[in-house]
N, C-alpha and C positions, 0 to 999 in steps of 0.2 A: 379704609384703604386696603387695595389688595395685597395680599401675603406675597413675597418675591418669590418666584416660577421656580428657583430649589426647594423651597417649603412648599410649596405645593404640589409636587409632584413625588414629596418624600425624598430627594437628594442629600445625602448625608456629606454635608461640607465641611472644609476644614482637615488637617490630619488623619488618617485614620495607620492603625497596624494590622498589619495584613501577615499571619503565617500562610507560609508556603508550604505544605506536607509532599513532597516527592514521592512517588511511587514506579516511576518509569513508566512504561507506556512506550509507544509508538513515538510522542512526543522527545523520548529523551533517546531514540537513535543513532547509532550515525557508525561510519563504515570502520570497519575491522581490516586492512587492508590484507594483514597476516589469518586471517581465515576466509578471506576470499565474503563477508558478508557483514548486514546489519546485527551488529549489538545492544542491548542496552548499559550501557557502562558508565556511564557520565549523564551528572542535572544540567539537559542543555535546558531546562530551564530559568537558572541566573542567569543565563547569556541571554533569552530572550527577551527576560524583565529588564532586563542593563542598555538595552537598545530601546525602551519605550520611555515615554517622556508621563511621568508620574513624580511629580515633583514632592507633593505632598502624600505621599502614602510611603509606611516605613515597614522594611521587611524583612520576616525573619525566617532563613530558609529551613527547613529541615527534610535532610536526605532520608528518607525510611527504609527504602529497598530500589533497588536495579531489575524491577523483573517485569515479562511482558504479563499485561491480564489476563490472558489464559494459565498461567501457572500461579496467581492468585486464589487463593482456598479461603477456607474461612479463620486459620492460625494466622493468615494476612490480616484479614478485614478487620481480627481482635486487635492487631498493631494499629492498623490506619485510625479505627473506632475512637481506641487511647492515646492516641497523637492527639488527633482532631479534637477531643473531649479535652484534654491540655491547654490547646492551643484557644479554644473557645475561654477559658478561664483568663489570658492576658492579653487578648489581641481583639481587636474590633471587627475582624471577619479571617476566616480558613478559604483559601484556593487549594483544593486537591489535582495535581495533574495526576494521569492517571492512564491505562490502557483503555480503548472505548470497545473491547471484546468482554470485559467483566464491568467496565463501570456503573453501569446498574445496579447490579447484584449488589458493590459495594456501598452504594449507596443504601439501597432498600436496606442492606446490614447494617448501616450507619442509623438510619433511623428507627432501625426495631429496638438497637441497644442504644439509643439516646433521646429519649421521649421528648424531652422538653431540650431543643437545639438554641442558646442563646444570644446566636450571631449568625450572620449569612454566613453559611459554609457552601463552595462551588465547585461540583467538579467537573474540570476540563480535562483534556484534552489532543489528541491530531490525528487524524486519519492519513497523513502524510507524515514523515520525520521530517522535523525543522532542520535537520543536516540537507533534504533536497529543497532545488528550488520551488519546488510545488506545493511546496508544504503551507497547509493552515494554521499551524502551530500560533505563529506571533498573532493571526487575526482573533484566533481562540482567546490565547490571555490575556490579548488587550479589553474582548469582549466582557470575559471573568472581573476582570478590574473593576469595568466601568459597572456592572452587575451590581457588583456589591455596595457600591453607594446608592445604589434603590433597592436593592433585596429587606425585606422584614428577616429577621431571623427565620432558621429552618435551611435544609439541606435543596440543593438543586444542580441541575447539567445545565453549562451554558456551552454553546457548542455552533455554529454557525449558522449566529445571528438569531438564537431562540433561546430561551430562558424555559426551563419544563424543573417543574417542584417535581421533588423525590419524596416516596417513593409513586412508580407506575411510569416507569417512560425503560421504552428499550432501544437498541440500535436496528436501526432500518439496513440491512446488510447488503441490498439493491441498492438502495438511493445512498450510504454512506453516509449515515446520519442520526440523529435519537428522534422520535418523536413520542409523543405520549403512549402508552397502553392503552 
């Protein structure tokens, strides 16, 4: 008899716990009215995940920093590293949002200091702030979501509509986008 089409294609079914490691990003933008411009100040990411219908997966936020990826260093990547290294010890997968101007780097840094990664860890994402309407944000996390019920353990960029293991992928700053190295 054949195996049901979740077990065969590795779908991880059933509950899962999902930490959220916040980093800000592009993603958690949104208008400053009193400076005349975009900030990063606020996880619009609960508001994204609280609009998506994931019934069974359970979630635990953690705010790390407000800062765009270009003023991410490597006294960041040691914080994001020790979140995510944390969060891999009680949760069934990490979603990293994150700026997509250093998300590489951080990644590649996530896996130099964590050899053996024991859950899908993913980072996303938006080349638009989820504050406009243009924005890719919700299509990104929902991507990340469903990601991580087929990801093997190990670190990766999910990012519009591509899955690319970390490390070796950079952002394409023409097309707006990651693709492999």
């Amino acid at each position: 008899m054949n195996a049901p089409l979740h077990a065969r294609c590795g779908f991880r079914t059933g509950p899962l716990s999902v930490a959220v490691v916040m980093t800000g990003g592009t993603i958690a933008k949104s208008y400053d009215p009193a400076k005349a411009k975009l900030v990063n100040a606020e996880p619009k990411v609960t508001e994204i995940i609280a609009d998506l219908r994931a019934d069974d997966l359970r979630f635990d936020f953690f705010d790390l920093m407000h800062l765009d990826s270009l003023e991410i260093r490597d006294a960041e990547r040691v914080q994001i590293a020790d979140a995510v290294a944390a969060a891999c010890k009680t949760h069934d997968a990490v979603l990293v949002t994150h700026g997509t101007d250093s998300m590489a780097e951080s990644g590649a840094f996530l896996c130099e200091r964590m050899q053996d990664i024991p859950v899908p860890v993913v980072f996303t994402g938006a080349m638009v702030p989820f504050a406009l309407k243009s924005s890719d944000a919700s299509q990104n996390i929902a991507e990340a979501l469903l990601a991580i019920r087929f990801l093997p353990p190990g670190a990766y960029v999910v990012l519009h509509n591509r899955v690319l293991r970390l490390p070796g992928v950079h952002k394409d700053h023409k097309k707006l986008t990651f693709e492999e190295a």
